[in-house]
C-alpha positions as semicolon CSV with decimal commas, in nm:
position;residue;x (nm);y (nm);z (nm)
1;X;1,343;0,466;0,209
2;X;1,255;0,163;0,049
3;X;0,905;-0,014;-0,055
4;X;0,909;-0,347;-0,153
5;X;0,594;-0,589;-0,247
6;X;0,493;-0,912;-0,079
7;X;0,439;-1,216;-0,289
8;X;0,029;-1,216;-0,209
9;X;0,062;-0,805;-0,285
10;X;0,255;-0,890;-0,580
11;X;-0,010;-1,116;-0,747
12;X;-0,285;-0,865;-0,611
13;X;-0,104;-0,602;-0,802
14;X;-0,036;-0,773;-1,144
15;X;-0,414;-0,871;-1,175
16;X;-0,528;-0,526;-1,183
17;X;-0,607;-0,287;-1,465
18;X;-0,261;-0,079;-1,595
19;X;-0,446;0,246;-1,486
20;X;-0,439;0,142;-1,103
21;X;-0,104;-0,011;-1,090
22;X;0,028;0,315;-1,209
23;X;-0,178;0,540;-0,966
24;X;-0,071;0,334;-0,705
25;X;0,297;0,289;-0,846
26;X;0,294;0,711;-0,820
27;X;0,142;0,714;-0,417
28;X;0,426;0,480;-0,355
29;X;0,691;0,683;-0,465
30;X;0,526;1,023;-0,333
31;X;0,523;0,794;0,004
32;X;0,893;0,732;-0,060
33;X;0,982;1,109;-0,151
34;X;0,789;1,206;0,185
35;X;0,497;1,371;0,029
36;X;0,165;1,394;0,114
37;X;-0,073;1,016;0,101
38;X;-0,389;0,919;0,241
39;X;-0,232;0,678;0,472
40;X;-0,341;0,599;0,859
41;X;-0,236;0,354;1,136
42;X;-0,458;0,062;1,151
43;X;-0,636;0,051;1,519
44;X;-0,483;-0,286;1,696
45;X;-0,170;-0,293;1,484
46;X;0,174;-0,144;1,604
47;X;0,373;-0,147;1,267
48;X;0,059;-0,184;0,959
49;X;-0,087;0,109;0,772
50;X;-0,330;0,158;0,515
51;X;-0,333;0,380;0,236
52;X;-0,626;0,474;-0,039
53;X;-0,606;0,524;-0,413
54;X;-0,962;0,590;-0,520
55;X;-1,132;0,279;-0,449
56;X;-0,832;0,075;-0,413
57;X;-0,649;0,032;-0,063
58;X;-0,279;-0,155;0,022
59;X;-0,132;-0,203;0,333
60;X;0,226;-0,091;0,430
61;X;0,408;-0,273;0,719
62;X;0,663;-0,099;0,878
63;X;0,999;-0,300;0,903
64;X;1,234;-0,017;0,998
65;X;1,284;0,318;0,936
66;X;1,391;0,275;0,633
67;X;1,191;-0,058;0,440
68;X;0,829;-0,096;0,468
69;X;0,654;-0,437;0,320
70;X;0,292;-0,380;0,072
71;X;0,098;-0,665;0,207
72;X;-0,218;-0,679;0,031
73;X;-0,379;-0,475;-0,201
74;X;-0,756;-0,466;-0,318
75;X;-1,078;-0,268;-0,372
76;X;-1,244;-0,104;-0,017
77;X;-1,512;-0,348;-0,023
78;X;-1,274;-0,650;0,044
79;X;-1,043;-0,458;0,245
80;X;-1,159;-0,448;0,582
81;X;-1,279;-0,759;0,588
């Protein structure tokens, strides 16, 4: 399995403090090794799931069984908007 970034999750992720990226750099690969995440299906979407570091939350678009896209990552508050 493979996670890759989008450009817009990309820039999301290299404005945020070291501490965070690495948090969410270790859910990523704990998603990848099939261990257990706070991650759920988004209600209206067939393929987009959200997962939760602390206070932080990124999206993870399923391409195929074996790639999945981060699309946007940012604090709970602008999340859901």
């Amino acid at each position: 399995m493979k996670v890759e970034f989008s450009k817009k999750a990309e820039n999301q992720f290299n404005k945020l403090d070291i501490r965070i990226q690495e948090k969410i750099i270790i859910v990523i690969d704990k998603f990848i090794k099939g261990e257990k995440v706070d991650i759920i299906k988004l209600r209206g979407y067939e393929d987009l799931f959200r997962v939760r570091v602390g206070v932080y939350r990124f999206t993870l678009k399923k391409i195929s069984s074996d790639l999945w896209i981060t699309t946007f990552i940012g604090k709970r508050e602008n999340f859901y908007d």
